[in-house]
C-alpha positions in Angstrom: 79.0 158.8 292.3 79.3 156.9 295.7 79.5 159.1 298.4 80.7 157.2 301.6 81.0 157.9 305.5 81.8 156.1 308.7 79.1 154.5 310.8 80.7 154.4 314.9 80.4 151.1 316.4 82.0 151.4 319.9 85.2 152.1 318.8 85.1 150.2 315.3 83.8 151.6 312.0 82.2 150.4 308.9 81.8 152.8 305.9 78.1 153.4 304.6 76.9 155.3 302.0 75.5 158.6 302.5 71.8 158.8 301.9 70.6 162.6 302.9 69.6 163.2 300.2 66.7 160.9 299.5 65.0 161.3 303.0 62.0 162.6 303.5 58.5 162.2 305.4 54.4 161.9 304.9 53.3 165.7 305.0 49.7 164.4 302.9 47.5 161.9 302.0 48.7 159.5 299.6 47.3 157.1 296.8 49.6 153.8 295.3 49.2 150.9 294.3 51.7 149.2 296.6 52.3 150.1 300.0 55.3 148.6 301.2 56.3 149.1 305.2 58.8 148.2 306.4 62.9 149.3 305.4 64.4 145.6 306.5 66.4 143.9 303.6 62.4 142.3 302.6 60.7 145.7 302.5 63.9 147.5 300.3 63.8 144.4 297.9 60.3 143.5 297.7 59.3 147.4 296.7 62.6 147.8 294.3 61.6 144.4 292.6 58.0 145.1 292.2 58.2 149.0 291.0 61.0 147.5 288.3 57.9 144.9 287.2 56.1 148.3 286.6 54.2 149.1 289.6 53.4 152.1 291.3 55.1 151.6 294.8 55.5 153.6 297.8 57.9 152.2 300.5 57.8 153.6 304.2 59.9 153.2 307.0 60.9 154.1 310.6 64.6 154.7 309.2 67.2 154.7 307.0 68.7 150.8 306.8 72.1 151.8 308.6 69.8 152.7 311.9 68.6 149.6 311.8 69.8 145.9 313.0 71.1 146.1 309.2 73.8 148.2 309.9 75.8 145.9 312.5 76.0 143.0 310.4 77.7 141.7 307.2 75.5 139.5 304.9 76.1 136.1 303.8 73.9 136.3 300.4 74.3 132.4 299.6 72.8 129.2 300.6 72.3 129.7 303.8 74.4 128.0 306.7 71.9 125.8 308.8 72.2 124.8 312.3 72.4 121.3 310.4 71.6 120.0 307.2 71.2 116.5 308.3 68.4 117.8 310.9 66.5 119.9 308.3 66.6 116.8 305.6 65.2 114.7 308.7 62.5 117.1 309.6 61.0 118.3 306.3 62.4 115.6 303.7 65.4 115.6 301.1 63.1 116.8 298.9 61.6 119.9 300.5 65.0 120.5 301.7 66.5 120.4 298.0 63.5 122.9 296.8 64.7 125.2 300.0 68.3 125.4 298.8 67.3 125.8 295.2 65.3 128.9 296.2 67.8 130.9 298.1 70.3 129.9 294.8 67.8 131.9 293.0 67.7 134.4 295.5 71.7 134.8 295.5 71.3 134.8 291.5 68.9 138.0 292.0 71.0 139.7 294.5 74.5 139.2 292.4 72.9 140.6 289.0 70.8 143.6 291.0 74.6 144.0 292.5 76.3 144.4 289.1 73.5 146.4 287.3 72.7 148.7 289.6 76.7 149.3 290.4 76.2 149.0 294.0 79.4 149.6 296.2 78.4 147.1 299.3 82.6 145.4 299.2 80.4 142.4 297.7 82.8 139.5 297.3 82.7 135.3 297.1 83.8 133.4 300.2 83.7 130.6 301.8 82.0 129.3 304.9 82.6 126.7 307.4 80.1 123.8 309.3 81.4 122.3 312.2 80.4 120.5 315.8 80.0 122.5 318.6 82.0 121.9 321.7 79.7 119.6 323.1 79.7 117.0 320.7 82.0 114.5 318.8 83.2 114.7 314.8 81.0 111.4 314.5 78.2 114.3 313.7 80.2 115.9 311.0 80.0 112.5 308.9 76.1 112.5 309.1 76.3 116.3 307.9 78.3 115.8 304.8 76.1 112.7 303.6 72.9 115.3 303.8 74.7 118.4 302.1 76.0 115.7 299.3 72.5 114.8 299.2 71.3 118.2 298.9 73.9 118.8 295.8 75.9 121.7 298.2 79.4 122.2 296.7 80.7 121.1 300.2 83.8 119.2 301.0 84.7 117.4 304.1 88.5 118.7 306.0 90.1 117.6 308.8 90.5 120.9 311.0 88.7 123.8 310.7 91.0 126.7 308.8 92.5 129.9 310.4 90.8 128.2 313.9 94.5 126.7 315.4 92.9 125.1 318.4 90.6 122.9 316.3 93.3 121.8 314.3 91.7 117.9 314.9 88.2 118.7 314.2 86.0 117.8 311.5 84.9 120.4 309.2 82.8 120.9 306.2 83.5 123.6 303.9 81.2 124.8 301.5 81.9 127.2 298.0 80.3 129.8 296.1 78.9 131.5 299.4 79.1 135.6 299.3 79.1 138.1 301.4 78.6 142.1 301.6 78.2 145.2 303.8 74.4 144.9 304.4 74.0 148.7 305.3 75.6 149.4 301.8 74.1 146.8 300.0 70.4 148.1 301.0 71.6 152.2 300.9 72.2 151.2 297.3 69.2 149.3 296.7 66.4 151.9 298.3 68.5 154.8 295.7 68.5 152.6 292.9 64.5 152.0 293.7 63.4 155.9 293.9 65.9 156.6 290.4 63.3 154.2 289.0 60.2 156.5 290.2 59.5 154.8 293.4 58.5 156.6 296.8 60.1 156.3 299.5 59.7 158.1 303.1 61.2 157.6 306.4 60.5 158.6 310.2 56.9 156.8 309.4 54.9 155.7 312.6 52.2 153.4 311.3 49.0 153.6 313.5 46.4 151.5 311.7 46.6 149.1 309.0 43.2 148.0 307.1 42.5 146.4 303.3 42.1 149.7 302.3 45.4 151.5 302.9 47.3 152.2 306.3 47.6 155.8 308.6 50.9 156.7 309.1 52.2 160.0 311.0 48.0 161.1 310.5 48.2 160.6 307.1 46.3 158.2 305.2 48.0 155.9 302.3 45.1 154.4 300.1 46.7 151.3 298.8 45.2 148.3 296.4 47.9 145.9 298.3 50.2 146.0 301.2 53.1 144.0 302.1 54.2 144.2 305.8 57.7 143.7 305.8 58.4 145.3 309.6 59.7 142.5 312.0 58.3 145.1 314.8 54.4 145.0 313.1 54.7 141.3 312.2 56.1 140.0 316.0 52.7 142.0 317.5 50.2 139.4 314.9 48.9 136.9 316.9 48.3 134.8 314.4 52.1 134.4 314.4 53.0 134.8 317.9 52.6 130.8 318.1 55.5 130.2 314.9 57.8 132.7 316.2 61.0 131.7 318.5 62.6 134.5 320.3 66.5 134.6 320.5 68.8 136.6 322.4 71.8 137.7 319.9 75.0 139.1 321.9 78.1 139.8 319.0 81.4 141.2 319.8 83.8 143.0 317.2 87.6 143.3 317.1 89.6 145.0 314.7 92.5 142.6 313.2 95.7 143.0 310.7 94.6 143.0 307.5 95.0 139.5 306.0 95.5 137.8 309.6 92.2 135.5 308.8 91.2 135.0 305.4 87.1 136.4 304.6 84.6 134.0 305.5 81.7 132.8 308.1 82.6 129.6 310.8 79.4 128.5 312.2 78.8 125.7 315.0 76.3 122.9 313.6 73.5 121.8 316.3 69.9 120.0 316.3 67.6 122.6 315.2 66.0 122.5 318.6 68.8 121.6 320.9 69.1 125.0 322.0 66.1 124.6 324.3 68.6 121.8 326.5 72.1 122.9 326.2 73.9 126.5 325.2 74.2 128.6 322.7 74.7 128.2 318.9 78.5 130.6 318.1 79.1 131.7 314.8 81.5 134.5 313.3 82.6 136.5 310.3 85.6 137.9 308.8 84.9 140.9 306.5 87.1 144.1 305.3 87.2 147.4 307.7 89.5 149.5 306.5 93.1 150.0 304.3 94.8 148.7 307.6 92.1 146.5 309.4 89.6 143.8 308.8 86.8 143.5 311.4 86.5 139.9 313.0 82.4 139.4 314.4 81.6 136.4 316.8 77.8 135.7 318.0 75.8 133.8 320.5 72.5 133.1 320.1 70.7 131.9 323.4 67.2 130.6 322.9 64.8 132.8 325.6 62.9 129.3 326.1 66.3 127.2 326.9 65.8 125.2 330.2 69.8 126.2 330.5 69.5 129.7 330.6 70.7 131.0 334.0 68.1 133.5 335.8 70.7 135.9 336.8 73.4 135.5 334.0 73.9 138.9 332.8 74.6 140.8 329.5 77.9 141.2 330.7 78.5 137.6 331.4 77.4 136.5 328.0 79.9 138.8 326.5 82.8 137.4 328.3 81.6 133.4 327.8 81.5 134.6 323.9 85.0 136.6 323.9 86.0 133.1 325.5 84.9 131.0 322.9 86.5 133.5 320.1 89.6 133.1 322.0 89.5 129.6 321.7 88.7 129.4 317.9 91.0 132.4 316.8 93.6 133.2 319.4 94.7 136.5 317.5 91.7 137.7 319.6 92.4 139.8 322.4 89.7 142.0 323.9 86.4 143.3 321.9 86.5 147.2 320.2 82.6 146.9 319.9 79.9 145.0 321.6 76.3 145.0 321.0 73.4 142.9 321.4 69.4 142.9 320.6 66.6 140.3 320.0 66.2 138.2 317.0 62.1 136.9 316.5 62.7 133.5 313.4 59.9 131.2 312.8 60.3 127.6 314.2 61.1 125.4 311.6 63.2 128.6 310.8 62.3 129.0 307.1 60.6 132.6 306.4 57.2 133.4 306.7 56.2 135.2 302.9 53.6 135.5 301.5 49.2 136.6 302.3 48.5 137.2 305.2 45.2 135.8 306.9 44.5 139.4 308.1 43.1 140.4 304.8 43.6 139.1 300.9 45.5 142.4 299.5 47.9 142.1 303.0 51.3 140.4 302.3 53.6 139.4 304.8 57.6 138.5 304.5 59.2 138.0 307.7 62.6 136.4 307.9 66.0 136.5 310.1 68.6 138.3 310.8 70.6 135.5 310.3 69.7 135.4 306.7 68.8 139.1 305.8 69.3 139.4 303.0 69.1 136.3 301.4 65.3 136.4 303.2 64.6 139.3 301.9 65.5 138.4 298.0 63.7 135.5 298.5 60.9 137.6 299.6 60.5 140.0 297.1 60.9 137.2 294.7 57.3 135.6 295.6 55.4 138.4 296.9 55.9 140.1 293.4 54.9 137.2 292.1 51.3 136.7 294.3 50.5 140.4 293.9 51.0 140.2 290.0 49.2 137.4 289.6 51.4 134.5 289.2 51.9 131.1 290.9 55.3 130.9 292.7 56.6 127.0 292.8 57.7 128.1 296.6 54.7 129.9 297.9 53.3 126.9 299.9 56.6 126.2 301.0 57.0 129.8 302.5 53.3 130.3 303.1 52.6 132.1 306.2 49.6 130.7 307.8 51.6 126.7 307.7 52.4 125.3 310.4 55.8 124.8 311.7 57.3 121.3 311.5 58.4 119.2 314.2 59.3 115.8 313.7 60.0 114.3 316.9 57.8 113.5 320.5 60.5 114.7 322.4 61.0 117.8 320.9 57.3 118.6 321.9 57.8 117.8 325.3 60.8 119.8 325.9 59.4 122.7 324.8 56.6 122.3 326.9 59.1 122.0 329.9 61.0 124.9 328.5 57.6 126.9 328.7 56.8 126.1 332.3 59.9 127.0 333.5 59.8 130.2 332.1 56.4 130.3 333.6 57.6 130.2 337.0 60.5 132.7 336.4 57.2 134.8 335.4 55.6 133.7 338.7 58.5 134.1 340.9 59.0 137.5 339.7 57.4 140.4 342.2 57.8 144.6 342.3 59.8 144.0 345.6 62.9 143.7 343.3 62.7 147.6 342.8 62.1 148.2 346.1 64.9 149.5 347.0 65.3 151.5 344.2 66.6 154.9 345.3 65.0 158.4 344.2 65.5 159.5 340.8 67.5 156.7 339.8 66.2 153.8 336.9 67.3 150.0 336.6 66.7 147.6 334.0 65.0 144.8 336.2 64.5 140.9 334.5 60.9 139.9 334.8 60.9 136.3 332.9 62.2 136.9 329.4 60.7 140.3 329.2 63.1 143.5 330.7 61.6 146.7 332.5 62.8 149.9 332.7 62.2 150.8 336.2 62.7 154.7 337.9 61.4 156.3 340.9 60.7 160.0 340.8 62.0 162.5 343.8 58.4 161.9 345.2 59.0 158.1 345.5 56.6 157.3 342.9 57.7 154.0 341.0 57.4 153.9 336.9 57.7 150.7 335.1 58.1 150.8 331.2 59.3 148.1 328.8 62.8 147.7 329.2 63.0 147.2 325.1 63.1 150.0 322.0 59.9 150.2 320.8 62.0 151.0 317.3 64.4 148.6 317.2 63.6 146.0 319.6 66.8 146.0 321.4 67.6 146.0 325.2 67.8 149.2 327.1 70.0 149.9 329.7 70.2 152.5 332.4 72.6 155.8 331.6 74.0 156.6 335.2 75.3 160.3 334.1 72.9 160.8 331.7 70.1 159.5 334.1 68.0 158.0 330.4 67.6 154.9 329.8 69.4 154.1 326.3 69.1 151.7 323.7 72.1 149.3 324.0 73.1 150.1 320.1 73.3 153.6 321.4 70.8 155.2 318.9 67.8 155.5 320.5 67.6 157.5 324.1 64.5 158.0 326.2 63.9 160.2 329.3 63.2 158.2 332.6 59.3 158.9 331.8 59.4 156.9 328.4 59.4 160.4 326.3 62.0 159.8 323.2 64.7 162.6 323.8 66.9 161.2 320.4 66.8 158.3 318.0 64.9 156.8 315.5 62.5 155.9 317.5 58.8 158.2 317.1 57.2 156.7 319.9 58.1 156.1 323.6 58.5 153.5 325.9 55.1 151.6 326.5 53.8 151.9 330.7 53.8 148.6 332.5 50.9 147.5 334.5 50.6 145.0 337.5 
């Protein structure tokens, strides 16, 4: 029997299932044959998939998947919408584009049938989603996008305005069928139950502190394992054999409660170059799913590039939220002011396909690293190949996913604008100097913009300055400094630290990292 309760988003709620009763933590030593780390949508379905092939599996996490990023987003489980289908065709070939599209088709065949057998209550329903231009540019774009998803065999069809958006009325638009979506919190909640009904071991609140081919030591235990798949963005984004492939983004989403049956269920997402982002603004895209017996939610997002040459040195978190309440306005004028706001950091590979599969770190270590964007699509696709490489079997995909490739670009300019891009964030680095906390007063903190990177800055009643990173070390999101409170606070509200980096409440087990200059 379900068991359901509400999960508080700033004034909105989304219902989650209840899941006390199948947490626990490490209090020994441990032997498996699979250690899985790692409870994104990849770790959840890559240990549920390979204890149902008949391994011995043992999944651990830093928390339950509603703590996570998981929790604040709704799931397309489909082909995924691209930035543009005619640029990914370009760049990697019809043909490698085709085999992309086919494998998240499998993926979405996986997640449906895993939805249905294991009776999993995540409001999973089929929807459809929108393509269309961003403000910047012309419908001419929208013809050269339908030619590439016809190519690609996408049930897509071209319209002449983009639905339930009045002000676009004259706008180009391409919509595309059989595309689903469900609660993601849900969705996983189920998954990680159905996974330990099937014999498989599962424990939270787990602090990894070493990782080797033999096994990993979590919370001063150690887990002997044969193989290990690494499925935690927060171990994977610290590899610097993938710092080079990885692109940070900035994600800022607002929610607003509307009447139900105002906008039809869906996804509207703005199509752009895959690397225009690094010269112009953001990429917007936004959701319509079911809230409650009165309400459905409406979710818009902007996802700024860190590298951008546009992004404004000063432009606050604040100011990002009101440029994307503006362009919700614009697009769906029911929109009035946001009930919930959040934001937090989003590391995807450059070409943007997921990284899965061994990792060069050792020949029993497995990686799968995907998006937020795609979470759970990613993550079926995922556990689809890694149970496939540790059980011996070739995977027609695994070269096309295989970690240690290297990201393609196709064009001489794109090369040279990000090497602009990088210089100009070098000099915001250079620029930047511990004179911009001078002033700081005693016993009071501030979130202080160094580059790309944030610091949590506070001066004691002696004077003395401390500088931390201004990030969670759990989730990866922005802190911000709480005034009454005087901590310094995760911006999704779950994690709180004192202003000497000690963890005071969250799911966070370690505290904030000292900065040195």
């Amino acid at each position: 029997m379900n068991t359901d309760k509400c999960l508080e988003l700033d004034g909105a709620t989304k219902c989650i299932s209840s899941t006390k009763d199948i947490r626990s933590e490490i209090k020994c030593n441990h032997s498996t044959e699979i250690l899985v780390i790692g409870t994104s949508a990849a770790g959840i379905s890559a240990a549920y998939w390979l204890r149902k092939s008949g391994r011995k599996v043992l999944l651990a996490g830093t928390a339950m998947p509603h703590q996570s990023g998981a929790g604040r987003i709704t799931a397309s489980i489909a082909n995924p919408i691209t930035c543009s289908y005619y640029d990914m065709s370009d760049r990697i070939g019809v043909k490698k584009a085709a085999k992309v599209l086919k494998s998240y088709k499998n993926a979405l065949e996986w997640t449906t049938s895993v939805i249905r057998q294991e009776a999993i209550q995540c409001g999973y329903k089929e929807v459809k989603s929108y393509l269309f231009p961003c403000a910047d540019e012309d419908d001419s774009r929208m013809d050269k996008e339908y030619a590439a998803a016809r190519s690609l065999r996408l049930p897509v069809k071209m319209l002449h305005s983009i639905p339930s958006c009045k002000t676009a009325e004259n706008k180009k638009c391409l919509q595309l069928s059989r595309q689903s979506q469900c609660d993601a919190a849900s969705f996983l909640n189920g998954l990680l139950k159905a996974f330990i009904e099937q014999g498989g071991v599962f424990f939270d609140h787990s602090n990894v502190e070493k990782i080797s081919d033999q096994g990993a030591d979590i919370n001063g235990y150690f887990i002997q394992s044969d193989h290990i798949v690494l499925a935690c963005d927060m171990l994977i984004n610290k590899l610097p054999q993938f710092s080079a492939r990885l692109n940070m983004q900035k994600a800022y989403r607002i929610g607003v409660k509307i009447p139900k049956g105002t906008i039809p269920f869906g996804f509207w997402s703005e199509t752009r170059p895959l690397y225009s982002q690094l010269v112009s603004g953001p990429n917007h895209n936004a959701v319509v799913e079911a809230l409650d017996s009165q309400y459905d939610l409406l979710t818009a997002e902007a996802l700024y590039d860190t590298s951008a040459r546009y992004e404004p040195e000063t432009e606050k978190r604040e100011q990002r939220m009101e440029k994307l309440a503006l362009w919700t306005k614009m697009y769906f004028p029911s929109f009035t002011a946001a009930d919930c706001k959040w934001s937090g950091e989003i590391m995807r590979p450059c070409d943007l396909l997921p990284l899965i599969g061994r990792s060069s770190a050792g020949g029993n270590i497995f990686i799968v690293k995907g998006s937020a964007v795609n979470e759970i699509s990613d993550g079926a696709l995922g556990a689809l190949i890694i149970k496939d490489l540790i059980n011996g079997k070739r995977n027609s995909c695994e070269k096309l996913y295989d970690p240690s490739r290297t990201p393609l670009r196709k064009a001489e300019e794109d090369t040279n604008e990000i090497r602009r891009a990088s210089l100009d964030k070098a000099r915001k680095w250079l620029a930047w100097d511990i004179s911009t906390a001078s002033d700081l007063p005693d016993e009071e903190g501030r979130i202080i913009t160094a580059g790309d990177d944030k610091i949590a800055a506070y001066r004691d009643k002696s004077g003395k300055l401390h500088l931390y990173e201004g990030t969670c070390p759990h989730s990866g999101m922005d802190l911000e400094w709480n005034k009454e409170c005087k901590t310094f606070d995760s911006i999704s509200k779950v994690s709180r630290f004192c202003p000497l980096g000690i963890v005071l409440s969250g799911p966070s087990d370690i505290g904030l990292q000292k900065k040195i200059f």
